[in-house]
C-alpha atoms as one frame of an Amber mdcrd trajectory, in Angstrom:
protein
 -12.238   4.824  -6.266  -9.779   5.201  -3.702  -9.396   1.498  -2.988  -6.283
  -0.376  -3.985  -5.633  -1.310  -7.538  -2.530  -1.068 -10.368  -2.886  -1.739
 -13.849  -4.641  -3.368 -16.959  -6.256  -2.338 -20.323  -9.354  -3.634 -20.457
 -10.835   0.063 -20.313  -7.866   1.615 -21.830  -7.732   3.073 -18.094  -5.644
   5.732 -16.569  -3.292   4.455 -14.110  -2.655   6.884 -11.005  -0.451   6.149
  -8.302  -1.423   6.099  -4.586   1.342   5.754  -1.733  -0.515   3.889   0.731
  -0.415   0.298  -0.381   1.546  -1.485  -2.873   5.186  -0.552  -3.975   6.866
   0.449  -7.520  10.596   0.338  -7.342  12.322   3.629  -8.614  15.573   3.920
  -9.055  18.104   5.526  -6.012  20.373   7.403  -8.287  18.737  10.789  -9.436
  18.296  11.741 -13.064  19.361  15.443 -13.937  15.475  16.951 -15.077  14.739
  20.351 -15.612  11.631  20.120 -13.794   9.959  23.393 -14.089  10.006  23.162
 -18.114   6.947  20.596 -17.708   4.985  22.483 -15.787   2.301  24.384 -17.655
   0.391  26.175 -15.054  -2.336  28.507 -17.526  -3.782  25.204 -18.244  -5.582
  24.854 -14.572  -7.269  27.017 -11.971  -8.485  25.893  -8.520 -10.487  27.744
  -5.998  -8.369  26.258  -3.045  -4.524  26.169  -2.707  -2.449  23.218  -2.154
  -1.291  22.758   1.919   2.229  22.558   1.717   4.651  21.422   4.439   8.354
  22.157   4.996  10.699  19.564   5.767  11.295  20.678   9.069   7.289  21.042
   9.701   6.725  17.617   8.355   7.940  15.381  11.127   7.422  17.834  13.798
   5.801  16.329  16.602   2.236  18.286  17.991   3.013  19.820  21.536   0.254
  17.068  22.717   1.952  14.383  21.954   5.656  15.725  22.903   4.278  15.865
  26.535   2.818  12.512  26.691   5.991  11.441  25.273   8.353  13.979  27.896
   5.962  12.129  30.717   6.063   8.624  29.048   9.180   7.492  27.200  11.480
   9.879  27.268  12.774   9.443  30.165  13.342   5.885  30.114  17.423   5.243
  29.963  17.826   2.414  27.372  17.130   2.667  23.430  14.940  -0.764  23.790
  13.407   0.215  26.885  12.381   3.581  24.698  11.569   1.768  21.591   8.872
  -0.724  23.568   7.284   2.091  25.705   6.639   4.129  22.400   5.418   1.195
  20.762   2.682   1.145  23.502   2.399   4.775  23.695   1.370   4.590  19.429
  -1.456   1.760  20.164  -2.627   3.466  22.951  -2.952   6.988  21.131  -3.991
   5.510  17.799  -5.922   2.342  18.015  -9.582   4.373  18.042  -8.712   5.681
  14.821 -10.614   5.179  11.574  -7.785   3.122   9.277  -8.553   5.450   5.522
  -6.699   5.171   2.827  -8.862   7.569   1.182  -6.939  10.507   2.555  -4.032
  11.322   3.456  -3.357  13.808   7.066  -0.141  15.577   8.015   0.925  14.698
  11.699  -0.714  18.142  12.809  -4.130  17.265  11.471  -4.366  13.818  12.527
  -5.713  13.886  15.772  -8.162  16.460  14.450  -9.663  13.729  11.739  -9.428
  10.870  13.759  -8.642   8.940  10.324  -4.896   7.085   9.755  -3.460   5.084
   6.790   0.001   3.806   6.418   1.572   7.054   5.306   0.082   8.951   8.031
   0.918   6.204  10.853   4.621   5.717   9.248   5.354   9.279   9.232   4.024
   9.603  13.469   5.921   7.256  14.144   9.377   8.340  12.624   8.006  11.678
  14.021   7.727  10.135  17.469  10.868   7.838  17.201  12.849  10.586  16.538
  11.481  12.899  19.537  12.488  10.131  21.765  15.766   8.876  20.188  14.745
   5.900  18.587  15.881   4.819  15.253  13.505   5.127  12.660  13.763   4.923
   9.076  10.547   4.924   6.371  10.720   1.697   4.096   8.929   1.291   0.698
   7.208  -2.358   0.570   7.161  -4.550  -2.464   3.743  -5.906  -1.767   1.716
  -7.572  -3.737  -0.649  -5.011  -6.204  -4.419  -5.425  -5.908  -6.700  -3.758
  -9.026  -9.785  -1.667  -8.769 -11.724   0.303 -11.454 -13.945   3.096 -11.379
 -14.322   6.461 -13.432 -11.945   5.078 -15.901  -8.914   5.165 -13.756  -7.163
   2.944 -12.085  -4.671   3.534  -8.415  -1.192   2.043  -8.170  -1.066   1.851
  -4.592   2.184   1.629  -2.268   3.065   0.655   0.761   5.236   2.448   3.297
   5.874   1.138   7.005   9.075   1.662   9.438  12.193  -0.184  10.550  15.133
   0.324  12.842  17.804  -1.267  14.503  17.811  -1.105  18.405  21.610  -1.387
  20.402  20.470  -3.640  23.599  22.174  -2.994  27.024  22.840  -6.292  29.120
  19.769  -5.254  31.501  17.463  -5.144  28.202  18.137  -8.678  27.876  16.823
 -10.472  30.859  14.165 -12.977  29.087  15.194 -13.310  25.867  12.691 -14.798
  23.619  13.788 -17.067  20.231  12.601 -19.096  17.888  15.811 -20.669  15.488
  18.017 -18.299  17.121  15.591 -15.232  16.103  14.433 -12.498  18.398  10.806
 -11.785  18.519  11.561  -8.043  17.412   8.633  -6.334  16.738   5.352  -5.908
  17.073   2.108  -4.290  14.062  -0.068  -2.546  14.657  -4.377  -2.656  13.719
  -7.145  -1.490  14.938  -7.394  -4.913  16.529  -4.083  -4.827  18.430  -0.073
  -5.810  17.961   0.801  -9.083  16.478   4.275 -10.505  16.637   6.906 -11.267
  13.910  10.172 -12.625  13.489  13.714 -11.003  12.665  17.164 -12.258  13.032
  19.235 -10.131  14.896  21.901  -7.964  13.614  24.237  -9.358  16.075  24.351
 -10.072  19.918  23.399  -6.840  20.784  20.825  -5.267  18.349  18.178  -6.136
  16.074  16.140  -4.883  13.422  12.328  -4.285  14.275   9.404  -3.198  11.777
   6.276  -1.218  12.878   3.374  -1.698  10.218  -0.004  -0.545  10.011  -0.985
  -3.508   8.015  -0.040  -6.655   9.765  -1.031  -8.607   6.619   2.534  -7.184
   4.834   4.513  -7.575   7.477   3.586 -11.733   7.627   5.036 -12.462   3.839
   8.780 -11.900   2.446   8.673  -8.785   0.543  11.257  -7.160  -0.783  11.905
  -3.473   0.956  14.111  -0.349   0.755  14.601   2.165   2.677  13.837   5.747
   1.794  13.903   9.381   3.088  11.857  11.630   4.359  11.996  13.423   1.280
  10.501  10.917  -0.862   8.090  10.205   1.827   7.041  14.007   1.626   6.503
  13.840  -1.901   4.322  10.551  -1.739   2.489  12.670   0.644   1.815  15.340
  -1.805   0.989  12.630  -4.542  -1.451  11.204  -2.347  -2.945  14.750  -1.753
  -3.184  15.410  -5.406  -5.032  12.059  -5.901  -7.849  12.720  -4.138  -7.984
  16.297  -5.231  -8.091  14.494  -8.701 -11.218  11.849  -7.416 -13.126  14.852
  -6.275 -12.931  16.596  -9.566 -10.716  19.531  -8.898  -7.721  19.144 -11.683
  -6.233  22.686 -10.763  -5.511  21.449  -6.885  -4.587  17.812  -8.233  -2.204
  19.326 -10.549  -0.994  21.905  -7.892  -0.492  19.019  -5.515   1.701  16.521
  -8.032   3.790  19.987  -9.407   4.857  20.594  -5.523   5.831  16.484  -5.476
   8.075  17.081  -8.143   9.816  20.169  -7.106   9.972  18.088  -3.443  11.560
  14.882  -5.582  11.975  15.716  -8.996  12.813  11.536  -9.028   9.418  10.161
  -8.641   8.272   7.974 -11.190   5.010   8.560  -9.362   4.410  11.933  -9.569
   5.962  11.963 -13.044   3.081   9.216 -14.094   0.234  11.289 -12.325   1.494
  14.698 -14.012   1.184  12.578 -17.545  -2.638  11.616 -16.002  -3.614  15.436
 -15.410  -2.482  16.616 -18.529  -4.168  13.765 -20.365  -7.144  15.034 -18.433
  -7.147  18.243 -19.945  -6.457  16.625 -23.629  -2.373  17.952 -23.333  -1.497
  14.821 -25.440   1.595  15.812 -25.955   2.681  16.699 -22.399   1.129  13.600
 -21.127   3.445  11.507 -23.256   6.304  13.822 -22.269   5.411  13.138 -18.482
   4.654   9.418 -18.879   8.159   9.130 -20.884  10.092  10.627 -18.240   8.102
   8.549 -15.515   9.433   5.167 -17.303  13.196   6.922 -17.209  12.947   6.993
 -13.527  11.760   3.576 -13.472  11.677   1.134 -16.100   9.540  -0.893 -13.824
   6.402   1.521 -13.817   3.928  -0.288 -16.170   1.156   1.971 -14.929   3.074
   4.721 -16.949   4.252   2.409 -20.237   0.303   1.883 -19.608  -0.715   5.254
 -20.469   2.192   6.332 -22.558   0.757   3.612 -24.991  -2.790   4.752 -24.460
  -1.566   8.346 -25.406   0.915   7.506 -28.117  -2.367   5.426 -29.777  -4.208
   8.763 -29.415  -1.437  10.384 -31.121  -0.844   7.912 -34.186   2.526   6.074
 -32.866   0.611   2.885 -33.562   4.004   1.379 -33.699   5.463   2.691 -30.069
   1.847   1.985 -28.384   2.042  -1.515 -29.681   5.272  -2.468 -28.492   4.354
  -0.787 -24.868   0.989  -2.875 -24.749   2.650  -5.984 -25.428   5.507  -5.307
 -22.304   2.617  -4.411 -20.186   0.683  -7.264 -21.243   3.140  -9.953 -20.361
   4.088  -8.337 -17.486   0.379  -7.764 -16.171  -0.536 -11.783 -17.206   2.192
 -13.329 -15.514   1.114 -11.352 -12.177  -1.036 -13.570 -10.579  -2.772 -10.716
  -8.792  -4.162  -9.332 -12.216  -5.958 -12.254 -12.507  -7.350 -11.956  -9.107
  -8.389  -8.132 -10.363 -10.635  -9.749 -12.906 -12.062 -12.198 -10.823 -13.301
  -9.513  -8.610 -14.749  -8.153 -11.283 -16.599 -11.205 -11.570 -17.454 -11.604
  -8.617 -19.288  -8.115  -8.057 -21.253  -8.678 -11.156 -22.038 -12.415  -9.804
 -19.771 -13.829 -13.211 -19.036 -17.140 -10.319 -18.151 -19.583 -12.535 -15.613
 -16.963 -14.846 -14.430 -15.462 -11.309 -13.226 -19.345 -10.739 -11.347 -19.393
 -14.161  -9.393 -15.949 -12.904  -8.796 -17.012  -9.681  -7.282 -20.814 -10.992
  -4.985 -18.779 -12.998  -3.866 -16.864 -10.083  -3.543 -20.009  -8.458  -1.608
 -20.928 -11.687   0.812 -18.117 -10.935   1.234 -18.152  -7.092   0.103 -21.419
  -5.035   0.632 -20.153  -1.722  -1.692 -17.170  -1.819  -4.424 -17.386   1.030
  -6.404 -14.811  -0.486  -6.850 -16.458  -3.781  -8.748 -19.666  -2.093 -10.661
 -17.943  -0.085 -12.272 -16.271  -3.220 -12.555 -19.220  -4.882 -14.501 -20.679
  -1.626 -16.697 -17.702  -1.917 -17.574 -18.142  -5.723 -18.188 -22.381  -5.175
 -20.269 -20.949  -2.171 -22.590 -18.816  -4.624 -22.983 -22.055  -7.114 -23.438
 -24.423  -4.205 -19.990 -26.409  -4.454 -20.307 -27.692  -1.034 -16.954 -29.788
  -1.250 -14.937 -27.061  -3.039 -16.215 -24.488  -0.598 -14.919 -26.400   2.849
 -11.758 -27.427   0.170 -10.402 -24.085  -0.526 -11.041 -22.853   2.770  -8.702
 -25.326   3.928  -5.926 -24.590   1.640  -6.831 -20.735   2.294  -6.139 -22.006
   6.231  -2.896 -23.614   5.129  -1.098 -20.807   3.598  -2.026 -17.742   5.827
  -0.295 -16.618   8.842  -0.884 -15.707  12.762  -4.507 -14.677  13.057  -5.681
 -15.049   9.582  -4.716 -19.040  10.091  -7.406 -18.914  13.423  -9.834 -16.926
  11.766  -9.822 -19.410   8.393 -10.479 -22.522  11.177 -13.162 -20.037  12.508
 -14.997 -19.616   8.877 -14.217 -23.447   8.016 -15.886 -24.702  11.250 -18.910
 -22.665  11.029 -19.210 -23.428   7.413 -19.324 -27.397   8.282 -21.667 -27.095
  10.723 -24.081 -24.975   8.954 -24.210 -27.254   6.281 -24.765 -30.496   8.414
 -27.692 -28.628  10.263 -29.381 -27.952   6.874 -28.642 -30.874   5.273 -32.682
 -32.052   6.420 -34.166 -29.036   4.761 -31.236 -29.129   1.425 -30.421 -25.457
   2.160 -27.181 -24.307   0.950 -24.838 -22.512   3.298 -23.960 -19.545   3.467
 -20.207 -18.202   4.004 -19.697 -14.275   5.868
């Protein structure tokens, strides 16, 4: 598993929730819980212990990287003049690594594992920020939810990235660049490089910049919020308990999401994967207790209505689980990405011509999704649709953004002239 999906109930799945990729808004006002009177900690065992991190230990920077920074950035006089050399400094010392989002590495193990996803990168850079007096904040993305499937459960991923506002001195601003009065703020970051994007500035003399690992989010309006390190640290422990959960060991996974509670006692997210564990283990009871008290926290968590209908079925509330399936069933088929879920379905099984139906309904849904067409092109490509092939990779051209617009022209050219050279020989062509 370990991919990137969110709900549906065409398995009666399991919804767990992974911070790296897609967000769930919770609420910001905390809920009074007694959180220790759900835990119920005869019911597992584990050979191994749960790594757990203080809040002062979990943005402390590695000695390494403090003197890189000391030799680097630090000494530099202005906040922009800081904020630009660390945003070199973080390509430079992270661009080799392996982008994961199968697990999840504290800032003191991830030079050690050479492996990085957007919590990991997020939290080195606050980490780093910080060191060198740089605003920093984390910031919980509303991004659009992909679906996956396998071993009955299903991953609500998030996303997390970083944002600040930097003060400029008059010497920082000696060749302004704009576009419609705009600064060209910031810079993300991939394995392939920085791209630029676009912010207004807060006024003359500051602006707000975002550092993301995934330069895909940062190229769409999504709503955002920012969060503290405290959530962060227990979307670090929910991550940790996921994949203690996807490599079978429920005592470590539930050790994991019991320390993200007691860290934020407010997370829908661990509240939903504390429902999953117990489910695991046939607690029926507290599963529905968890997954009600997830939906508390945030009405907006359908992964949780998900499974607190799947568990009040098992438990003969007919009634309650059919009222839940019918709120997660509007809200699931008016997301246009649910429909793309199923088309990938499809499409893995080589279903091309019911992949199309999915994917026209996402269409339905949201028009201006790149994504979306270039599926489609890849299904007409499988039944030999010529014309629809070169016409969706178009429109897939159309609607994306920076490098993904060059790289559509790349895939569109290619695909023409492949298919005049084998026109002779009536060989269909073949998109990569």
């Amino acid at each position: 598993m370990r991919n990137s999906p969110f709900c549906s109930s065409l398995m009666s799945p399991i919804f767990l929730t992974l911070a790296t990729c897609t967000s769930v808004q919770e609420v910001s006002s905390p809920i009074p819980i007694a959180v220790e009177t759900y835990f119920h900690d005869a019911l597992f065992a584990s050979e191994q212990e749960p790594e757990l991190i203080t809040a002062e230990a979990f943005l402390d920077l590695p000695e390494q990287y403090r003197r890189q920074l000391d030799r680097t950035v630090l000494p530099l006089e202005t906040e922009h003049e800081r904020y630009v050399a660390l945003r070199r400094w973080m390509f430079r010392t992270f661009t080799n690594f392996d982008f994961d989002i199968t697990e999840t590495y504290s800032v003191s193990n991830l030079n050690n594992q050479r492996k990085i996803n957007c919590l990991s990168f997020s939290v080195m850079y606050v980490a780093a920020a910080r060191y060198v007096q740089v605003p920093a904040s984390f910031q919980l993305v509303n991004a659009p939810p992909y679906w996956d499937v396998e071993n009955d459960s299903w991953v609500n991923n998030q996303h997390i990235d970083v944002t600040g506002e930097i003060h400029l001195e008059s010497s920082d601003i000696t060749n302004p660049t704009s576009r419609n009065g705009s600064n060209i703020t910031t810079l993300v970051w991939n394995s392939n490089g920085f791209s630029s994007t676009f912010y207004e500035p807060q006024s003359a003399t500051e602006y707000r910049y975002v550092i993301d690992i995934n330069p895909a989010i940062v190229s769409v309006p999504l709503r955002k919020r920012v969060i503290d390190e405290t959530q962060v640290r227990s979307l670090y422990y929910s991550n940790k308990s996921i994949e203690a959960l996807l490599d079978g060991d429920l005592g470590l996974a539930y050790a994991y999401t019991r320390e993200a509670l007691r860290t934020d006692s407010n997370s829908a997210i661990a509240w939903n994967n504390l429902g999953v564990i117990y489910a695991r283990v046939n607690a029926l009871e507290l599963a529905r207790e968890a997954y009600t008290v997830a939906t508390l926290m945030d009405e907006e968590t359908y992964s949780a209505k998900s499974n607190l209908a799947r568990t009040a079925r098992r438990l003969g509330d007919v009634e309650l689980a059919d009222q839940l399936d019918e709120v997660v069933r509007a809200f699931r088929d008016a997301n246009p990405y649910y429909h793309q879920s199923l088309a990938e379905i499809d499409l893995r099984s080589g279903a091309f011509t019911q992949a199309i139906t999915h994917l026209e309904d996402a269409v339905a849904r949201k028009h201006n999704e790149q994504i979306f067409y270039h599926e489609l092109a890849i299904a007409h490509q499988h039944l030999v649709n010529d014309t629809a092939v070169i016409d969706n990779l178009a429109k897939a051209r159309r609607y994306a953004r920076g490098q993904e617009k060059a790289r559509y022209s790349g895939k569109l050219k290619a695909f023409q002239e492949l298919l005049e050279s084998q026109q002779a020989a009536s060989q269909p062509a073949r998109l990569r």
